[in-house]
Structure formats: C-alpha cells, structure tokens
N, C-alpha and C positions, 0 to 999 in steps of 0.2 A: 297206354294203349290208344293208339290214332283211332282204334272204334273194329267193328263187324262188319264182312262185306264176303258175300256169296264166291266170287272169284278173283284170289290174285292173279295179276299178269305180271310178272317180272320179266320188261324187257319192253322198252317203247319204239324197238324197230319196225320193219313192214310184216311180219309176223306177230307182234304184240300187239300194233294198233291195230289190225283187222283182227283181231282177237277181241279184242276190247269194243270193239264197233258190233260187231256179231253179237256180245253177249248184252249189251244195250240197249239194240233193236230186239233182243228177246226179252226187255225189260227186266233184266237182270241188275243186280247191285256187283260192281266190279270195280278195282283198280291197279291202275298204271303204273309199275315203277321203275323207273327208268333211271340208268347213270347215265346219259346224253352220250356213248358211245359207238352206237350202232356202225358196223363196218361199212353202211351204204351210204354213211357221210362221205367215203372216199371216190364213190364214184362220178366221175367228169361228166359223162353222159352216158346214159346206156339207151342204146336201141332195141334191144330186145324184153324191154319191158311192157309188158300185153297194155294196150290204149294209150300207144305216145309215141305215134309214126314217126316224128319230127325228132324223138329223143328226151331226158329227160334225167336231169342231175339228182344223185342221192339226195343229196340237200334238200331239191324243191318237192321230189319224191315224200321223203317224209314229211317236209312244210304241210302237201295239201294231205296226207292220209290221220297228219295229228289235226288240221282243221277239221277235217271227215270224222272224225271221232270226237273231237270237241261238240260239232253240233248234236251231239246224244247224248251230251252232258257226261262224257267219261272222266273220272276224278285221277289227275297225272300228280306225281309227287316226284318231283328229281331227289334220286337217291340211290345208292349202292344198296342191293341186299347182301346184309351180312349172315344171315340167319333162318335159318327152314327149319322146322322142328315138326312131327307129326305126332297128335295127338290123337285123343279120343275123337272127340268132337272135329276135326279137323287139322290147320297145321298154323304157325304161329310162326308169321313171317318177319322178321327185323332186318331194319335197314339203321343205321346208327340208332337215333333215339326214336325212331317213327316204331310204331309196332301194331300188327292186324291180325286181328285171327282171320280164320277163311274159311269156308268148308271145304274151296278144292283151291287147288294152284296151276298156272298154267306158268311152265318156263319157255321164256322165248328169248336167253341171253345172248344167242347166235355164239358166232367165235371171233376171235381177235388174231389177226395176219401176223405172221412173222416177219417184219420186213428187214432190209440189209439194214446192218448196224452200221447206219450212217447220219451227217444230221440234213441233209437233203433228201431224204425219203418220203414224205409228205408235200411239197411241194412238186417232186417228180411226177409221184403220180395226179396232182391235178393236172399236168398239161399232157400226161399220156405219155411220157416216156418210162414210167412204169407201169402195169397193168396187174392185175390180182388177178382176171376170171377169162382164161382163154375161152369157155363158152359162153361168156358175155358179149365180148368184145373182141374175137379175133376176128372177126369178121371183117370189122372197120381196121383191123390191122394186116389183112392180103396183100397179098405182095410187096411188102416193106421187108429191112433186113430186124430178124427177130433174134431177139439173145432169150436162151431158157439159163436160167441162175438158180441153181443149188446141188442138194447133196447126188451124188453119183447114182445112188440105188432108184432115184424118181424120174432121175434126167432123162431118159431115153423114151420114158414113155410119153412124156411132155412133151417131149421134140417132136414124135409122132404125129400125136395129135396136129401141134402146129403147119406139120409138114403138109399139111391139108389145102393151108392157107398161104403158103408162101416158099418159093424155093429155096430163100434165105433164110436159115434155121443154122443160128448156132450154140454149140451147146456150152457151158461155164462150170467148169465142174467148180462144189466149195467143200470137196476133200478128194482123196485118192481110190476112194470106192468105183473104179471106171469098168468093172468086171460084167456088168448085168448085159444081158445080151438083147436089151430095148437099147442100149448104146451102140451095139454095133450094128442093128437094123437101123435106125436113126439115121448112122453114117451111110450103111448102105442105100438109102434113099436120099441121099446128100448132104444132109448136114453137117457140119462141122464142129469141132470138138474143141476147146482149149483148157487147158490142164488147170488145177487150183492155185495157188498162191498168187496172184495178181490183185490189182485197184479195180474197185470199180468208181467212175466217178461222174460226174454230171455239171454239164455246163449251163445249165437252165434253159436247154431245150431238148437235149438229147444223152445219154447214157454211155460212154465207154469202156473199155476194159482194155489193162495193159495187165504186162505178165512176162516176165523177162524170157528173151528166149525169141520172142513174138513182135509182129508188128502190132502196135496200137487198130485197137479193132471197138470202128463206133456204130452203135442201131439206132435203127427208129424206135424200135420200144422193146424194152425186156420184163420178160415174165418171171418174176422170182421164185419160186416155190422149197417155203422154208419152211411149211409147216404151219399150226398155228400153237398160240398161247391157252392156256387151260383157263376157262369161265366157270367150268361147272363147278370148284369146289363146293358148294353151297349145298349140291348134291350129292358129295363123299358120306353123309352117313348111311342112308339106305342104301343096299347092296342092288345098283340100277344097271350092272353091267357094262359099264362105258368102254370102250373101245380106246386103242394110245390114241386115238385124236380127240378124244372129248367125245365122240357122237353118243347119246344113249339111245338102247333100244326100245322104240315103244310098238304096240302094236297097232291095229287098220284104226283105231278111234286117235290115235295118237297114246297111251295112255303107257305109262311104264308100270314098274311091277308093284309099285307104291299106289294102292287105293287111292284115287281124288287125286295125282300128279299126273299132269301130262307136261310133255315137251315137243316143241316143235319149233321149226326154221333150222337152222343152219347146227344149232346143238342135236337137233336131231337127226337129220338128212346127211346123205354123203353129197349130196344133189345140190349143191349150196347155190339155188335162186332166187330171187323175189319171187316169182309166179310158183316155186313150190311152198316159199312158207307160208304164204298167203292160202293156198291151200289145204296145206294144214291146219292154220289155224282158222280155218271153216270148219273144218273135221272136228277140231278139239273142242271147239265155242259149243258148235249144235249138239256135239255128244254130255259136254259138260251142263249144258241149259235142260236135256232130257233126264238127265242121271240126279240131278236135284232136283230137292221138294215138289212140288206143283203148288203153284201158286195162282189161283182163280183171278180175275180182274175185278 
C-alpha cells in the first residue's frame, strides 16, 4: 500500500490537474495518477483556450498546469490505473504495484480518439492536416477545402457543422450507410460526397483520398470522426450507466451514483473542451473538499 490520501484523481489531463490544484489549495491530501496519455497532447495549437490570445499547444498547456500544481505540492505517480474497488471506508485504487486507499475518487481519464488506421496519423495531425475538434479549431480551418472521414450515419451532421465554415466540405464516407438524411441536407448546401472504399493518404503536409471511379481529391485538413476507444473499464463494476461512447452520468456536483466517485472532463461531458473540464473539475474538487471530514487548521 503506497499509503492514505483524502482524494484520488486518476487522470493528469487539464481536468485532473485543476482538480488536483483545487483540492491542494483547500489543503487537502490528494494524488495524481496519470498514464501520460491525455488526448491534449495532440493538439498543435488551440485558440480557443480561455488566457492564450496568441494560442497555445497541448503540450505546453499541460507543461504549465502540472507546474501550477506542482507548486502545491501535488504528489503525481505515472501509472495506469488497473483497479477501483469500493469499500466501506472508501475505494482501494490500484495501478500495477502502487496501491491507495482514498476516501473519494475523482476520474478524469477523458477518452482516446479513433483515428484512421494508418501509421502517419500522428504526425498529420501535428501539422494540421488532420484535426480532432471541429469546435476547437474550425475556425482557423474557414474557407480551406475540408474532408469529413467516417461512418455514413455521423457524416452528414459533421458536414453541417463545418459548412459554417467553409464552402468546401467534402464528405468520405468509411461504409455504405449513406441513407441519413443530414447527408442529403449536407449535399443540399453543397458539399460533396465520395463513396467508401478508397486510400486515404498523406504526403507530410496535406491529406488525400483516391477511390476508383474518382479523380484524386486532396484538403487542406480532414476531420475524422471515428468515434472513440473505451477508458472507462475500471468503472465496469458499479452500475454507472455509461452511454456506447463511454460518457457517464453524473449529476450538478459532478458526482455518479457511486458514493465518493465523481467524474469529469471528457469521460463525462459530451462537450469535449478544456474550459469545460476545468470546470468541472472545480465543481468536483469544491464539492468533494465540503463533503469530507472538517479539518480545523
């Protein structure tokens, strides 16, 4: 047993570490535990992060919010959690051989992107020819030519959205599901449509797609939308009600139907931003710091 601490945080993204800073400054005993994965490692720069007119990459995003919390002495452990168990007395959190008891748990493991099963996928999007969060960043992507990438039943409302931003919207279908009728409004407001079975491929600056049948058709930046990958198992035993994307329900404190668990960020939210899970996990921290002991000074 690594020892007793008032609140776990699993998850050292922008929702874990203002989690962790919140419960610090309330002189709280907490800790960090983080697999070094957080999905805002991918981002190039985002503008719409509230205090960083100029912009401001995942990367250095979290650089200064783990500094911001280092200076309150938050105690970080890189490690996968394997393990959540609830007890009497609390829950009894394992990450391989680390182990804590807690009296509450705060999950903030956000989610993990689907992206094309390719091995230039990571490289693309640091220079922006792919992009994750059309209300991040389609801003900085108007009027450029935009590809939306995936299954037929989401396409159309994607295109939508985008069409906001650009009269170049086209859409890629990655099956034959083309029936939903956000696909035919999409087209009605121009976009264009190309059938599934094609390449997608990338030349290390820009994204395109062949597809026999078709001329070679290349963007400035295409939007995938494949869904994402399941984080939550950890919280498969108590009956938390999750949703097929992973989201679980909690209510206004953040708080799921598990006494002393809360969740927040992007596990939680459909809303997937920094400025909501940060948010949140103000909600969770202050509710969590009232709802324990009192502890005089």
């Amino acid at each position: 047993m690594d020892g007793t601490t008032e609140v776990a945080i699993i998850g050292g993204g922008p929702a874990g570490l203002t989690a962790a800073t919140y419960l610090r400054r309330f002189l709280r005993r907490c800790v960090v535990i983080d697999a070094g994965d957080s999905r805002a490692r991918y981002i190039p720069e985002s503008h719409n992060c509230p205090g960083f007119p100029q912009g401001v990459s995942g990367t250095a995003l979290l650089g200064r919010m783990r500094t911001q919390a280092e200076s309150f002495d938050v105690d970080t452990v890189h490690a996968c959690v394997d393990r959540l168990e609830r007890r009497e007395d609390g829950f009894l959190v394992g990450a391989g051989a680390h182990r804590w008891q807690a009296a509450m748990v705060i999950v903030a493991t956000g989610l993990s992107d689907r992206l094309p099963d390719v091995p230039w996928a990571e490289p693309a999007l640091a220079c922006g020819a792919l992009r994750l969060c059309a209300i991040c960043d389609a801003y900085e992507a108007r009027d450029l030519h935009i590809a939306v990438y995936g299954p037929g039943a989401a396409l159309g409302r994607h295109a939508l959205f985008l069409r906001t931003f650009s009269k170049r919207i086209t859409m890629i279908a990655t099956d034959e599901d083309l029936a939903s009728p956000a696909i035919a409004e999409a087209q009605a407001h121009g976009a264009q449509l190309l059938p599934a079975g094609g390449r997608l491929s990338f030349d290390g600056a820009r994204c395109a797609y062949a597809v026999a049948g078709h001329a070679p058709a290349t963007f400035d930046t295409v939007y995938p939308y494949l869904g994402h990958h399941e984080r939550n198992r950890l919280l498969g035993g108590p009956d938390l009600g999750a949703c097929d994307a992973g989201e679980v329900p909690v209510d206004a404190h953040q708080r799921t139907r598990v006494p002393g668990l809360y969740v927040i960020g992007d596990a939680a939210s459909g809303l997937n931003q920094i400025a909501v899970a940060v948010g949140q996990a103000a909600i969770a921290a202050t509710h969590a710091h009232n709802a324990l002991p009192f502890v005089p000074r």
